[in-house]
C-alpha positions as CSV (number, residue, x, y, z in Angstrom):
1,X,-7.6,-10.9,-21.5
2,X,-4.2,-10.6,-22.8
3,X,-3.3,-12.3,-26.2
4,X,-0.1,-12.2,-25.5
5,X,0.1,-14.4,-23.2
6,X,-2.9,-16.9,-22.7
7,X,-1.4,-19.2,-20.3
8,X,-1.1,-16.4,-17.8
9,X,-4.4,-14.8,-18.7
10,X,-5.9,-18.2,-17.7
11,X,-4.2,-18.8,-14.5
12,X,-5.0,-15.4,-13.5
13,X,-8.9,-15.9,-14.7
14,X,-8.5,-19.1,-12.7
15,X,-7.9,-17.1,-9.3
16,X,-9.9,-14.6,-10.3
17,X,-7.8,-11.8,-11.1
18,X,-7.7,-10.9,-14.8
19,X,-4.7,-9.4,-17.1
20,X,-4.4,-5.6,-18.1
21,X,-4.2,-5.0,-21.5
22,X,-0.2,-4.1,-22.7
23,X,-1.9,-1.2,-24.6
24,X,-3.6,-0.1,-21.5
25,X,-0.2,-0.5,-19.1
26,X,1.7,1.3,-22.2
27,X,-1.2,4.6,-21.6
28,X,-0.7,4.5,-18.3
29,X,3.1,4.7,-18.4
30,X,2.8,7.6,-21.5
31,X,0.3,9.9,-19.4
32,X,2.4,9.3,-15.8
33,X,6.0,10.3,-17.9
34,X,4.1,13.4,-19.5
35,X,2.2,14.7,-16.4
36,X,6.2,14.3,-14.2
37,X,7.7,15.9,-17.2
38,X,5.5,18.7,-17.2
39,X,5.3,18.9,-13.1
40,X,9.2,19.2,-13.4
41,X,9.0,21.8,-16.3
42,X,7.1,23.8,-14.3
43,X,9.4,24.0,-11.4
44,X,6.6,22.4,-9.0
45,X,7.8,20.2,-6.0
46,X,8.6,16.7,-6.5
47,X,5.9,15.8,-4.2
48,X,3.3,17.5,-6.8
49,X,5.5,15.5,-9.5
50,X,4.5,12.1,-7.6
51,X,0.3,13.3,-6.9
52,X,0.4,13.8,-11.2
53,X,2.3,10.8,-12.5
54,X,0.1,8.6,-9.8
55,X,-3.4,9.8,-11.4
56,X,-3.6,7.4,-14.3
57,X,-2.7,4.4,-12.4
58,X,-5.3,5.6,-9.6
59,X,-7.7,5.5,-12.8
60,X,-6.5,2.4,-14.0
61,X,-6.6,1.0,-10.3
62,X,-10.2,1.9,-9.6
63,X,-11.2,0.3,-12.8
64,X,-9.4,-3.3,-12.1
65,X,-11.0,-2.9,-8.6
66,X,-14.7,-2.3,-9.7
67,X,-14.1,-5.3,-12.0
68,X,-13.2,-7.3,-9.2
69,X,-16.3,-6.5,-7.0
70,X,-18.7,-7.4,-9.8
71,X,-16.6,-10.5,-10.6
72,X,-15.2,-11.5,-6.8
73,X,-17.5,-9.4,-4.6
74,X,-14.8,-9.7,-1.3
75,X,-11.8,-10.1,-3.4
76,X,-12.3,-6.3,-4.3
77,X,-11.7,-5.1,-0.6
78,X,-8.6,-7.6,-0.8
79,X,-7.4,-6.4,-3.8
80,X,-7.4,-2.5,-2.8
81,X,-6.2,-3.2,0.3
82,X,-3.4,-5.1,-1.3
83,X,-2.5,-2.6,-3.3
84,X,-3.1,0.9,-1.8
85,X,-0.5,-1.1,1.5
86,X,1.9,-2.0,-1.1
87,X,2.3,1.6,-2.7
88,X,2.3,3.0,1.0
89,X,5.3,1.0,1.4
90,X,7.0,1.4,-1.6
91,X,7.0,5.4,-0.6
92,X,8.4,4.3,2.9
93,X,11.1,2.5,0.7
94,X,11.9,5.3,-1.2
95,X,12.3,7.2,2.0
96,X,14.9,5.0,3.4
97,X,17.0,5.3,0.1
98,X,16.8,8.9,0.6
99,X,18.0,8.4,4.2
100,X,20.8,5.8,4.0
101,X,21.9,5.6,0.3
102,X,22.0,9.0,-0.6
103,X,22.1,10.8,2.4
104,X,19.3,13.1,2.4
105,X,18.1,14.9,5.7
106,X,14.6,16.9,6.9
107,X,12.4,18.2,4.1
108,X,14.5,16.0,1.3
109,X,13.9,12.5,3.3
110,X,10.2,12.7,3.1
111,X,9.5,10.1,0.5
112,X,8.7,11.2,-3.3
113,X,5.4,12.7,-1.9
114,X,6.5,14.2,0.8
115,X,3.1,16.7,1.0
116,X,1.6,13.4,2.8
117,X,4.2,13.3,5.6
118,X,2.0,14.4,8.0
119,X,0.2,13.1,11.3
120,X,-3.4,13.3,10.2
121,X,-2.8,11.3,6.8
122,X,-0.6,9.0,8.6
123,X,-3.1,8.1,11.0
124,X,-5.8,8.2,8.6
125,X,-4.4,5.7,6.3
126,X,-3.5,3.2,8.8
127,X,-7.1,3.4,10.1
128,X,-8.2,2.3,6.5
129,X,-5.7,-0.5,6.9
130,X,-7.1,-1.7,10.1
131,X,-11.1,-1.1,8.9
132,X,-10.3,-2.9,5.8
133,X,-8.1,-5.7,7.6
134,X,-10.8,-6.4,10.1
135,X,-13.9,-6.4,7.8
136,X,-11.8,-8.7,5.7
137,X,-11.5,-10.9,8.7
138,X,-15.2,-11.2,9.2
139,X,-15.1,-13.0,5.6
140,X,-11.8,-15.2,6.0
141,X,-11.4,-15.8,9.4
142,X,-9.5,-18.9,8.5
143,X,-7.0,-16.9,6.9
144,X,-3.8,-16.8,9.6
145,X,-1.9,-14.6,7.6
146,X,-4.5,-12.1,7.0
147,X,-4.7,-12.5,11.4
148,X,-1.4,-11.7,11.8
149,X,-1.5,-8.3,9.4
150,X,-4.5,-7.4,11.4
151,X,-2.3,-7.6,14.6
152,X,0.5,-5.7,13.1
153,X,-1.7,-2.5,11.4
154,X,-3.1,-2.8,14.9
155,X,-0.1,-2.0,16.9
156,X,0.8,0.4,14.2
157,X,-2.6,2.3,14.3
158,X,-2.1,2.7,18.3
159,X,1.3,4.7,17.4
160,X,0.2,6.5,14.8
161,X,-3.2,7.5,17.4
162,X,-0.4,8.6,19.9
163,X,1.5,10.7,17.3
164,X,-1.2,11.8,16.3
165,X,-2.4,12.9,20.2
166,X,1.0,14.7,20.4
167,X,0.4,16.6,17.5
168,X,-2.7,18.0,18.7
169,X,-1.5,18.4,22.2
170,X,1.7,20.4,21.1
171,X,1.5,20.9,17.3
172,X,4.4,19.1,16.6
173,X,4.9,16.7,13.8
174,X,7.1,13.8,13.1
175,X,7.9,13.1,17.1
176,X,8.9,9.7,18.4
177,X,6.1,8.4,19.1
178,X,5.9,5.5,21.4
179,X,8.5,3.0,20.7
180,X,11.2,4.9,18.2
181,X,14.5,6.3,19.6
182,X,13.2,8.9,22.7
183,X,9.8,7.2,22.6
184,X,7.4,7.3,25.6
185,X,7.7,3.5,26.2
186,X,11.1,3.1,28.6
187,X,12.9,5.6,26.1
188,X,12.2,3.4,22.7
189,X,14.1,1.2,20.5
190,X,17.5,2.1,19.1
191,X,15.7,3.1,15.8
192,X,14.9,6.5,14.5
193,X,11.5,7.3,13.5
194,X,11.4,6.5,10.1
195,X,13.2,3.3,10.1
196,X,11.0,2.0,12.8
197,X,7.5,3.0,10.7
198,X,9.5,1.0,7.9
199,X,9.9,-2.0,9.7
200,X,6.0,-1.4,11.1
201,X,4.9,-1.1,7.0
202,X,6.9,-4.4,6.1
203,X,5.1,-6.3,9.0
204,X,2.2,-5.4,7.7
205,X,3.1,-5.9,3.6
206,X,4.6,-9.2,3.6
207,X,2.1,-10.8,5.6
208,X,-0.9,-9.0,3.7
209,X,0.4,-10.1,0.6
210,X,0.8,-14.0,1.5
211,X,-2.5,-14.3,3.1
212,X,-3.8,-12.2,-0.1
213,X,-1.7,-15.2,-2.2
214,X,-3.2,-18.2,-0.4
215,X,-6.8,-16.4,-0.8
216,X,-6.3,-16.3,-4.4
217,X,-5.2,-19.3,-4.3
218,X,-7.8,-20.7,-2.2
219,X,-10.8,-19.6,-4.1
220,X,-9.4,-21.1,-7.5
221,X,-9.4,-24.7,-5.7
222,X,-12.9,-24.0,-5.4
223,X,-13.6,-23.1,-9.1
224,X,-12.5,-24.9,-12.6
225,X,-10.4,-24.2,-14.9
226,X,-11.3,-23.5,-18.3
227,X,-9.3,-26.0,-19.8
228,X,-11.2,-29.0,-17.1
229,X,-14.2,-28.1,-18.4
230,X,-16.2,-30.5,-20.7
């Protein structure tokens, strides 16, 4: 735990969570500034940039997660899905300020790892989404939030299995799909592609991420804290 600041160190022990050491955030920042600086010295694409300055996090990530199976057993699940969702989204973030703040088109409105754009690891993904969702589900069925994520990764993994279909079919990539502008369903919604796989990745985030909360939270009622112990 983090000395420098106990009270947080014990709520989060509390839920079950635990802190990450400053000296071990501070690492991860140095090593993810060096590898982009020397992805950009190089001349490689900003896609290859991204893949470098995300290893020591992944490293760091698969270490909090182990922690949190031996500690939390289902929580783990939880916790990566949480996370690996959230990072999906923030790329699909980053692709709409390419789009709409500064104006970027085709290969340059791709997200910051653009490599990944791509039918198969679109579809791919959202599968783990939905696996992860619906195993999680079989643990806290009670959980209405965690229902309601379910149903939207589900509707989103039935696109994505059509795109995906297309692509196979015709070898085209980045199509409309079934319900963007041009879709198959009655012509689709007056949204282009990439705003309407936004919209699809913040149904899924926000409700992921509450019904992750009240988990947490859920558990802790359950357990002591250290301080109400004799």
């Amino acid at each position: 735990m983090s000395a420098l600041a106990p009270p947080m160190a014990a709520t989060l022990d509390w839920l079950g969570l635990r802190t990450i050491s400053p000296r071990a955030l501070l690492a991860c920042l140095g090593l993810s500034l060096a590898a982009w600086s020397v992805a950009n010295s190089l001349s490689l694409p900003i896609w290859a940039g991204g893949f470098a300055a995300l290893v020591p996090w992944s490293v760091l990530f698969a270490r909090e997660v182990a922690w949190t199976y031996q500690h939390s057993h289902w929580l783990a699940l939880f916790y990566a899905l949480v996370v690996s969702q959230s990072v999906h989204f923030a790329e699909h973030v980053g692709q709409m300020i390419q789009i709409h703040v500064l104006g970027l088109e085709g290969d340059a409105a791709r997200g910051v790892i653009g490599a990944l754009d791509v039918e198969w690891v679109h579809f791919l993904f959202n599968t783990w989404v939905i696996l992860a969702a619906v195993m999680l589900l079989e643990r806290f069925r009670s959980n209405r939030w965690l229902w309601v994520a379910a149903a939207c990764a589900g509707w989103h993994e039935v696109e994505h299995a059509y795109l995906l279909a297309v692509y196979l079919a015709t070898g085209l990539q980045s199509t409309s799909g079934l319900l963007a502008a041009g879709g198959a369903v009655g012509g689709g919604l007056p949204f282009f592609r990439a705003d309407l796989h936004f919209l699809y990745n913040l149904a899924e985030t926000v409700p992921l991420l509450i019904a992750f909360s009240l988990q947490l939270l859920h558990g802790a009622r359950r357990r002591p804290r250290a301080s109400d112990l004799p």
